[in-house]
C-alpha positions in Angstrom: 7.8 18.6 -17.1 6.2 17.1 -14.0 7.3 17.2 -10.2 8.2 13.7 -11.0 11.0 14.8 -13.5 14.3 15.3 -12.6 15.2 18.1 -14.0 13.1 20.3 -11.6 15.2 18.4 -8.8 18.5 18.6 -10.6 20.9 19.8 -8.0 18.9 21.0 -6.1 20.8 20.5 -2.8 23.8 21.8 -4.2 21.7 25.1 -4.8 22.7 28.6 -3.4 20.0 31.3 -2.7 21.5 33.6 -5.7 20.5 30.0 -7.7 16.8 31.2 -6.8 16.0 33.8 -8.6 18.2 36.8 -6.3 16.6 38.9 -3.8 13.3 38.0 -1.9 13.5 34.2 -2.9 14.8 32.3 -0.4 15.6 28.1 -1.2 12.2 26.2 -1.9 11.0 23.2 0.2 10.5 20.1 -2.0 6.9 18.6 -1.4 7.5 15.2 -0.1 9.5 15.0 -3.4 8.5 11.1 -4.7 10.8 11.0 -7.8 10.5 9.2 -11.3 8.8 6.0 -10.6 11.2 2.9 -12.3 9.7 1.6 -15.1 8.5 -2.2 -15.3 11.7 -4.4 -16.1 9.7 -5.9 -19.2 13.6 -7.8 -19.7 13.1 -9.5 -16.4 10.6 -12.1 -18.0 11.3 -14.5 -20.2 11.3 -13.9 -24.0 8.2 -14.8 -25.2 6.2 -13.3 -22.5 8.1 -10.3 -22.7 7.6 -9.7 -26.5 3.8 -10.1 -26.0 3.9 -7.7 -23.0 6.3 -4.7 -25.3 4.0 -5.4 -28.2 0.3 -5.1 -26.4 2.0 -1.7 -25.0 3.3 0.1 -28.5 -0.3 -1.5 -30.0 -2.3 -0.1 -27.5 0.2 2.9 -26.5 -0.1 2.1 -22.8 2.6 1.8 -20.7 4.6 -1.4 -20.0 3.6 -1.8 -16.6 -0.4 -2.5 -17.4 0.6 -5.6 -20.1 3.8 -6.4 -17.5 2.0 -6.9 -14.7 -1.2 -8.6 -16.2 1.5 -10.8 -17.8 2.7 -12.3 -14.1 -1.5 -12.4 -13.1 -2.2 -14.2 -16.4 0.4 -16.5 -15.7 -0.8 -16.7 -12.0 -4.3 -17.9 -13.6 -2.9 -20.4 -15.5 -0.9 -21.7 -12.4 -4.1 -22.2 -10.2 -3.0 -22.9 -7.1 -1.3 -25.9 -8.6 2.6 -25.0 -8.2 4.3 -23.8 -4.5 8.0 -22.6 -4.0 9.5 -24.1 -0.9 12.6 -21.9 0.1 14.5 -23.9 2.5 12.5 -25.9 4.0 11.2 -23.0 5.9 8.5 -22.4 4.3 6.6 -22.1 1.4 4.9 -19.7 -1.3 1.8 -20.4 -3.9 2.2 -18.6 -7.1 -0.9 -16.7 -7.0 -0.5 -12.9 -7.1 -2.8 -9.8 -6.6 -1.4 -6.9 -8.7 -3.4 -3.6 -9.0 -2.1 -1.2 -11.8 -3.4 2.8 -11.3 -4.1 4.7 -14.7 -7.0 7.1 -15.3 -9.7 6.7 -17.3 -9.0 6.3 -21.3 -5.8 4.6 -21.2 -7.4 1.5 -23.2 -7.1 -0.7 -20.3 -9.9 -3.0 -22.1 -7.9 -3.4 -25.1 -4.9 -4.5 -22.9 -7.1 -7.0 -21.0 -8.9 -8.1 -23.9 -5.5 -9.0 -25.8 -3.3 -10.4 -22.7 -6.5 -12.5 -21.5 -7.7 -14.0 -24.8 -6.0 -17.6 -24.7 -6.9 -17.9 -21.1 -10.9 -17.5 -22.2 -9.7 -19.7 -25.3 -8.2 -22.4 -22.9 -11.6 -21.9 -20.7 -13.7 -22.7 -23.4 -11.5 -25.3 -24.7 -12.3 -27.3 -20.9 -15.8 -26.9 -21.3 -16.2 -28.5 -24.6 -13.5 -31.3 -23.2 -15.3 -31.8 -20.1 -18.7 -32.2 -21.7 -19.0 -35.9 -22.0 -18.0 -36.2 -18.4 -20.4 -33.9 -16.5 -23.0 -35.4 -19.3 -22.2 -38.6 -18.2 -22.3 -37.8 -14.4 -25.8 -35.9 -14.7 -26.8 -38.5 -16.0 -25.7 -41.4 -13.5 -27.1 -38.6 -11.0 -30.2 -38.8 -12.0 -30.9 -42.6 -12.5 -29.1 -42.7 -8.8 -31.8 -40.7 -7.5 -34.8 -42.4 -9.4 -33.3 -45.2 -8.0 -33.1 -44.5 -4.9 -37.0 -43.0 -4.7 -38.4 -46.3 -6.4 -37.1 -48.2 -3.5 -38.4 -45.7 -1.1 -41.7 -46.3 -2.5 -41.1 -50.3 -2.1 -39.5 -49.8 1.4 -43.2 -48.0 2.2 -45.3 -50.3 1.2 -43.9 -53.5 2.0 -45.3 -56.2 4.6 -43.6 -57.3 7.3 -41.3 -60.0 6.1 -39.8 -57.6 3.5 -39.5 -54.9 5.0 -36.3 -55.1 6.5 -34.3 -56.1 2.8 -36.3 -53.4 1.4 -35.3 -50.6 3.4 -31.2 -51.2 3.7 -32.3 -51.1 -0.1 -33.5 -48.3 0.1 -31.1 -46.6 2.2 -28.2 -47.9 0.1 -29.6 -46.9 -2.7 -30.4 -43.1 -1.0 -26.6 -42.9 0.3 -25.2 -43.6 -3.2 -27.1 -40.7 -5.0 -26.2 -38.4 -2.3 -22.9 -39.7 -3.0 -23.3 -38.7 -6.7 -21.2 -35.4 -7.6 -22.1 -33.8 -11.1 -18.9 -31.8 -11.9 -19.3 -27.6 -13.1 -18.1 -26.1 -15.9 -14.6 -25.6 -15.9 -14.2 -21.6 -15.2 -10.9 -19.9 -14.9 -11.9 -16.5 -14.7 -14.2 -14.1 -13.0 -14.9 -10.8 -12.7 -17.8 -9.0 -10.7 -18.2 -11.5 -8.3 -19.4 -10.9 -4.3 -17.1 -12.8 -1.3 -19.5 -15.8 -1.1 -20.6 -16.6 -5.1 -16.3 -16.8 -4.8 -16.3 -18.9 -2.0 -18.6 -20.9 -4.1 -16.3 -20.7 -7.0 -13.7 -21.9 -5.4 -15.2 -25.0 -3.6 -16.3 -25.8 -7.3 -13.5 -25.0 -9.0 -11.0 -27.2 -7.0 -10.1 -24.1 -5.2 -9.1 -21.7 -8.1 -10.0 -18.8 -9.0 -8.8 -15.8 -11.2 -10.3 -12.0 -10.9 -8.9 -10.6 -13.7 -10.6 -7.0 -14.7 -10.0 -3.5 -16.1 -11.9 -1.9 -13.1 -11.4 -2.0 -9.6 -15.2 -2.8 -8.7 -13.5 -6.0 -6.2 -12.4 -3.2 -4.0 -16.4 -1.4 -4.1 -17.2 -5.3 -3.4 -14.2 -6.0 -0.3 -15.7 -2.7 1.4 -19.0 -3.8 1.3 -21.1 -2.8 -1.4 -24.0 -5.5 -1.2 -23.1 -7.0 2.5 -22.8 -3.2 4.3 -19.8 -4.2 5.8 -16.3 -5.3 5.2 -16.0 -8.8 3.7 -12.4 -9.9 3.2 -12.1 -13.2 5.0 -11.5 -15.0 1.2 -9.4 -12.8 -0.2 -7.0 -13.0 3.1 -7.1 -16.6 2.2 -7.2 -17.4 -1.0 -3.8 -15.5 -0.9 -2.3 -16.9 1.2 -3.6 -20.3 0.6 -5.1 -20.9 4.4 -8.0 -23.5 4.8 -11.6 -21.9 4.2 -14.3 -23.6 5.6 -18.2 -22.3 5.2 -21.1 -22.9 7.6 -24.5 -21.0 7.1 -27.9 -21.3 7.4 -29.6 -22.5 3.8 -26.2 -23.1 2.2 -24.6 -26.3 1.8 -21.6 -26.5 3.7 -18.0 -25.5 1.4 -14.2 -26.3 2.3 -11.8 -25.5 0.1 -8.4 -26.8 1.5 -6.1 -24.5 -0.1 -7.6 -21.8 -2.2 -5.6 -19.6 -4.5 -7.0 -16.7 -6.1 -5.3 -14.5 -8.4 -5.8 -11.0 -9.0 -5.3 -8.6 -11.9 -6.6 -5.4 -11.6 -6.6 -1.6 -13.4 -7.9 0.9 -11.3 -8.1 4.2 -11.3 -5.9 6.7 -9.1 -8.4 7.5 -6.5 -9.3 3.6 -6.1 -5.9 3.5 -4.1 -7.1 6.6 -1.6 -10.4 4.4 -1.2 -9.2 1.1 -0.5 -7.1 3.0 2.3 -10.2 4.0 3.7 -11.6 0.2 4.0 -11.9 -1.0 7.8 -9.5 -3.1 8.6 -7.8 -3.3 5.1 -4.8 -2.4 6.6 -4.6 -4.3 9.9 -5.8 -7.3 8.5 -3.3 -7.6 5.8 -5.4 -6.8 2.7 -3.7 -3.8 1.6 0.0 -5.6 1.9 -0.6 -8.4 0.2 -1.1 -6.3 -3.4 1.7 -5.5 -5.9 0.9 -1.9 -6.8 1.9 0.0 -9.8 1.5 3.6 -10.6 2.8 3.9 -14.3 2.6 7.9 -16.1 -0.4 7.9 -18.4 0.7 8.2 -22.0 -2.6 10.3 -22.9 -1.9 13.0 -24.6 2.0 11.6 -25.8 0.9 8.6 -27.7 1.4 7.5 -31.3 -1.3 7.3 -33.6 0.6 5.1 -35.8 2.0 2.5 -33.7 3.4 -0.7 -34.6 0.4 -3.1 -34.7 1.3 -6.6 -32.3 3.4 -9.5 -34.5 0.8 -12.2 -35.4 3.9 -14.4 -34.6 4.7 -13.2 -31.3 0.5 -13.3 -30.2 0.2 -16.6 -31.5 3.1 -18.3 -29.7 1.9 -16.3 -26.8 -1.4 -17.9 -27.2 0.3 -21.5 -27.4 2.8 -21.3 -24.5 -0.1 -19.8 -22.2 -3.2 -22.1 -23.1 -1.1 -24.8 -23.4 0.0 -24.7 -19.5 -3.7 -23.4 -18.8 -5.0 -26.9 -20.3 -1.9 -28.6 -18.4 -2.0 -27.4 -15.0 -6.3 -27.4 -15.0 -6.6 -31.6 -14.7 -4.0 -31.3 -11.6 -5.2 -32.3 -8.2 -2.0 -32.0 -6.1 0.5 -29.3 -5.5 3.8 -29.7 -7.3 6.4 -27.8 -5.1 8.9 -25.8 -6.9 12.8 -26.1 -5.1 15.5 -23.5 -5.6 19.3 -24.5 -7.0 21.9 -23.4 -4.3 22.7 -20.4 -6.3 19.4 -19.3 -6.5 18.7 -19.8 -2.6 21.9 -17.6 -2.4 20.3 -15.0 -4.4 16.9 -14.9 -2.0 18.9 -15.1 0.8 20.9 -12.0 -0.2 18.1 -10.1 -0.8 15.7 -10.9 2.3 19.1 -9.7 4.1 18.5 -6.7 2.5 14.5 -6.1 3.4 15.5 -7.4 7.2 17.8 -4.5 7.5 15.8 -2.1 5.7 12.6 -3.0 7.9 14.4 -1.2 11.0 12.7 1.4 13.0 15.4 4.3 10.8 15.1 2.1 7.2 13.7 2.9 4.3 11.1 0.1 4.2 9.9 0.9 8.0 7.2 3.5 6.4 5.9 0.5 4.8 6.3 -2.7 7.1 2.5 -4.3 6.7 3.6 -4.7 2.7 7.4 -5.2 3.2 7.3 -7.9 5.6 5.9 -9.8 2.4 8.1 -8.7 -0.2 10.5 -11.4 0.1 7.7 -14.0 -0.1 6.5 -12.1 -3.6 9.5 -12.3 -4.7 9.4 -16.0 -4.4 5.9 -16.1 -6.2 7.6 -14.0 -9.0 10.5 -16.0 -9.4 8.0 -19.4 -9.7 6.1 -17.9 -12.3 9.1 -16.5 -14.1 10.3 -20.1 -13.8 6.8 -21.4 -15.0 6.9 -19.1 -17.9 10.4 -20.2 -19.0 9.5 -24.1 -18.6 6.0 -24.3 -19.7 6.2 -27.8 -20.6 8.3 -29.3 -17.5 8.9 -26.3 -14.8 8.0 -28.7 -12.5 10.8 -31.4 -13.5 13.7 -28.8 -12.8 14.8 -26.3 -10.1 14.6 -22.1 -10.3 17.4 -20.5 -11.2 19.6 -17.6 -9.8 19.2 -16.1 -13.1 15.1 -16.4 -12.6 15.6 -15.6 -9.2 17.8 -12.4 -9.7 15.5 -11.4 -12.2 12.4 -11.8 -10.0 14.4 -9.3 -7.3 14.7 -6.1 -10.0 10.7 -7.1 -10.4 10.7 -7.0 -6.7 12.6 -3.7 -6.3 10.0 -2.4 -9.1 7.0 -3.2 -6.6 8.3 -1.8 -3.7 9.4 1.1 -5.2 5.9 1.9 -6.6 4.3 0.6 -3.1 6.0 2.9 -0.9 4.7 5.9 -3.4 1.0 4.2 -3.3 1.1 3.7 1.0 2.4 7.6 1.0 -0.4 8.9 -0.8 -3.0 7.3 1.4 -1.6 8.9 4.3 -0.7 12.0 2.4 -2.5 15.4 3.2 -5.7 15.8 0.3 -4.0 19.1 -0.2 -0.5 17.9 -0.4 -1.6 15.9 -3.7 -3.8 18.8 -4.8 -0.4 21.1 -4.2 1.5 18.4 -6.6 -0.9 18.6 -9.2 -0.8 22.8 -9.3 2.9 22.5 -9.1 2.9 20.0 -11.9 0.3 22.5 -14.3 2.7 25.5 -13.3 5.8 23.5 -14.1 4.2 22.1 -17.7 3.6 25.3 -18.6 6.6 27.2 -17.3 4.1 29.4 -15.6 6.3 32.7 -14.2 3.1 34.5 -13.2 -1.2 34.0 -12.9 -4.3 35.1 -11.4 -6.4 32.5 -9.4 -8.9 32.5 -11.8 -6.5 32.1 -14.6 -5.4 29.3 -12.7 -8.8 27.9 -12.0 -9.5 27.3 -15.6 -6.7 26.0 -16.6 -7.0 23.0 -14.3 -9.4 20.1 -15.3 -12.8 20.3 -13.4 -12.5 16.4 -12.3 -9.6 18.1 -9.9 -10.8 21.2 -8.4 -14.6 21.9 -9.1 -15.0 25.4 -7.7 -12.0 27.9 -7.2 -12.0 27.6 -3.3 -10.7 24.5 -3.9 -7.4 25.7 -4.8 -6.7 27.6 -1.7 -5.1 24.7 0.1 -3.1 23.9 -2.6 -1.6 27.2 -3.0 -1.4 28.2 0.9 0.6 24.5 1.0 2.8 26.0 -2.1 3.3 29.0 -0.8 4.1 28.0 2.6 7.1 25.7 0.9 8.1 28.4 -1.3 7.4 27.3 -4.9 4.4 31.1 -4.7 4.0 33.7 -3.5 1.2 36.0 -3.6 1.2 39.7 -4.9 0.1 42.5 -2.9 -3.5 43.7 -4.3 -3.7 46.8 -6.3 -5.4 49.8 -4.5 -8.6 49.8 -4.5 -10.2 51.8 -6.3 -13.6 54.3 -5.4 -15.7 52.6 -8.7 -16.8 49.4 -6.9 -17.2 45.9 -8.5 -15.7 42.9 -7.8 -11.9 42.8 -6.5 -9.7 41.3 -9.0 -8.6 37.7 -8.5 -5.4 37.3 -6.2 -2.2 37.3 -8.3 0.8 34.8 -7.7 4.5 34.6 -9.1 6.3 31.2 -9.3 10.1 30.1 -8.0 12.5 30.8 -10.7 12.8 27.3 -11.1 10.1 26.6 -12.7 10.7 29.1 -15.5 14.3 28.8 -15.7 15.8 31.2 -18.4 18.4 28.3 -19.6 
């Protein structure tokens, strides 16, 4: 049992004080009680994709979410920047993501990226080795453009008078073209570790794609400054949101990229969310709302160690569908924009309805209204790439859906569910979370009484390293009602060290049936 379960919240408002345990227990207060957490809707995407995303989970014995919502980034990857959904002619949404999924550490979050990743590295290499006689070819021309170009230099120099002129608009022809000359890079779909200006450079050399797909959340270490000192989030604002980057510095050619689109996939661990809270202007600049967060149970501890090892057939038709649109969409130059069928429009319609309402000043979504205000533009990412998914050869012949797009709205709900749980923890009280974590050992365990120290060693070191640690947790406890401390013993005329503060827990965490 966790505070998460249910069952420790089972009518609780429908509770009497006799319900708590008789005399001297009065009702207690909940701490900020969050709830289960939905699970990922792995049924919301289409078949193949969602076969490949239940079997990486029971392989790996991770949850859904990790492979679910690496499935929409991998998708995202494959997209590059090359597919928008126009909703009404209002406006208009690329289908690049950034989704950040919270585990702790040994939760195989490697193995998960290794096997949901794999045909996009496949399809990467496969563009290289296609691409080869090309940028061989335009090396080459490069080279005898500039030779070229030096040997009439050389003439232009030391001609005589009468020549001079014919030599030197040689020349300068001849100069203009090899600057002219453009030597393509290897194709590269994916990065990793990777500061805000080697991506800028990816981008302007990648036709303004880019993919940061990785089982750590480094990117954030990166955003908050780790080699610049200071914040750098200019290119992930835009590459978002698809806005017009343009680069001028001293000793580096100058870069546009017209409308970059990067895609994120991320694992991170827990504490990775209360960081990137901390970054300077994170929030007011956008960079925190424009993440899909998910914050699945760890199965450590609950897994199988026999599980049913991933269908060859379902990996392999995975790895066809996906590379196959990778290698499609990469030799695109344009964006192909994706419309909606009246029904569908309906169904978006309906549901920004609901966020409008829900953004009030007394609505549910007003705690949250940085991330909110983009939901029902996610939602229209989601439902492209759902729509991509389910039309890999020709999504771009046919309109989405209101089946796609009602899907795409439970993965919506999903995300803002597990958003408004992430945004309350970075404003939460350290000792509110360190409170939820005592509560959850003492409910686990059905703890009626302890000791402090008991306590103490009970609880893993990474939490609480010294046993002062715990007071705020339990004053916060006991101030809500779920402890309460026992008087001391006498003490006695022998001496020594007083014995370690003793607490009894709320009947309802040892309930009797």
């Amino acid at each position: 049992m966790t505070t998460h379960d249910p069952e420790l919240w089972e009518g609780f408002d429908q509770m009497t004080p006799e319900d708590f345990g008789g005399p001297g227990w009065d009702e207690p207060v909940p701490l900020n009680p969050r709830g289960p957490l939905p699970a990922f809707p792995v049924d919301a995407l289409p078949d193949w994709l969602a076969a490949m995303t239940a079997g990486v989970a029971e392989e790996t014995q991770t949850p859904l979410d990790l492979a679910g919502c690496l499935a929409l980034a991998v998708i995202g990857t494959a997209a590059g920047g090359r597919l928008a959904v126009t909703v009404r002619g209002q406006w208009s949404e690329p289908v690049n993501l950034y989704t950040a999924v919270a585990l702790p550490p040994g939760n195989r979050k490697s193995a998960v990226f290794g096997l949901m990743t794999k045909p996009l590295l496949a399809a990467e290499k496969a563009l290289i080795e296609l691409t080869a006689p090309q940028r061989a070819e335009a090396a080459a021309s490069a080279r005898i453009a500039k030779a070229a170009a030096e040997r009439a230099e050389k003439l232009a120099a030391n001609a005589d008078a009468e020549k001079l002129a014919g030599l030197t608009a040689q020349a300068i022809s001849l100069s203009e073209a090899a600057e002219r000359a453009f030597v393509p890079v290897e194709p590269q779909l994916v990065a990793d570790d990777v500061t805000a200006e080697s991506l800028t450079s990816l981008l302007a050399q990648q036709d303004g794609r880019m993919a940061i797909l990785s089982p750590e959340g480094e990117i954030f270490e990166i955003i908050a400054g780790r080699y610049s000192g200071v914040p750098n989030m200019g290119i992930f604002l835009k590459g978002h949101a698809g806005d017009m980057a343009r680069v001028n510095r001293q000793a580096r050619d100058p870069q546009y990229i017209e409308n970059p689109a990067i895609t994120m996939g991320l694992a991170i661990q827990p504490e990775v969310l209360d960081a990137i809270g901390q970054i300077k202007g994170a929030d007011g600049r956008g960079l925190l709302a424009r993440f899909l967060y998910s914050k699945p149970e760890s199965l450590v501890g609950y897994r199988n160690l026999t599980p049913e090892l991933l269908n060859p057939d379902t990996a392999g038709t995975y790895a066809q569908k996906l590379g196959g649109l990778a290698l499609t969409l990469a030799g695109w130059t344009e964006t192909a924009e994706l419309t909606l069928t009246p029904e569908a429009d309906a169904v978006l319609l309906a549901y920004q309805r609901v966020t409008e309402s829900r953004l009030r000043k007394d609505g549910s979504l007003a705690p949250i209204v940085n991330w909110a205000s983009k939901r029902d533009g996610a939602v229209a990412r989601i439902a492209g790439l759902l729509h991509l998914a389910a039309h890999p050869e020709d999504a771009w012949t046919r309109p989405i859906t209101a089946a796609t797009m009602a899907a795409a709205t439970r993965l919506g709900d999903y995300f803002t569910a597990h958003a408004l749980d992430v945004f309350n923890a970075m404003k939460a009280d350290p000792a509110q979370e360190a409170a939820h974590t005592v509560l959850t050992q003492l409910a686990e365990t059905r703890t009626a009484a302890f000791t402090k120290r008991d306590l103490f060693r009970a609880m893993p070191r990474s939490e609480f390293a010294a046993m002062s640690d715990l007071d705020p947790a339990l004053d916060l406890l006991e101030e809500h009602g779920w402890v309460r401390q026992q008087p001391p013993p006498p003490r006695t005329t022998r001496g020594g060290r007083p014995p370690s503060p003793r607490y009894e827990t709320h009947p309802r965490i040892t309930p009797t049936a």
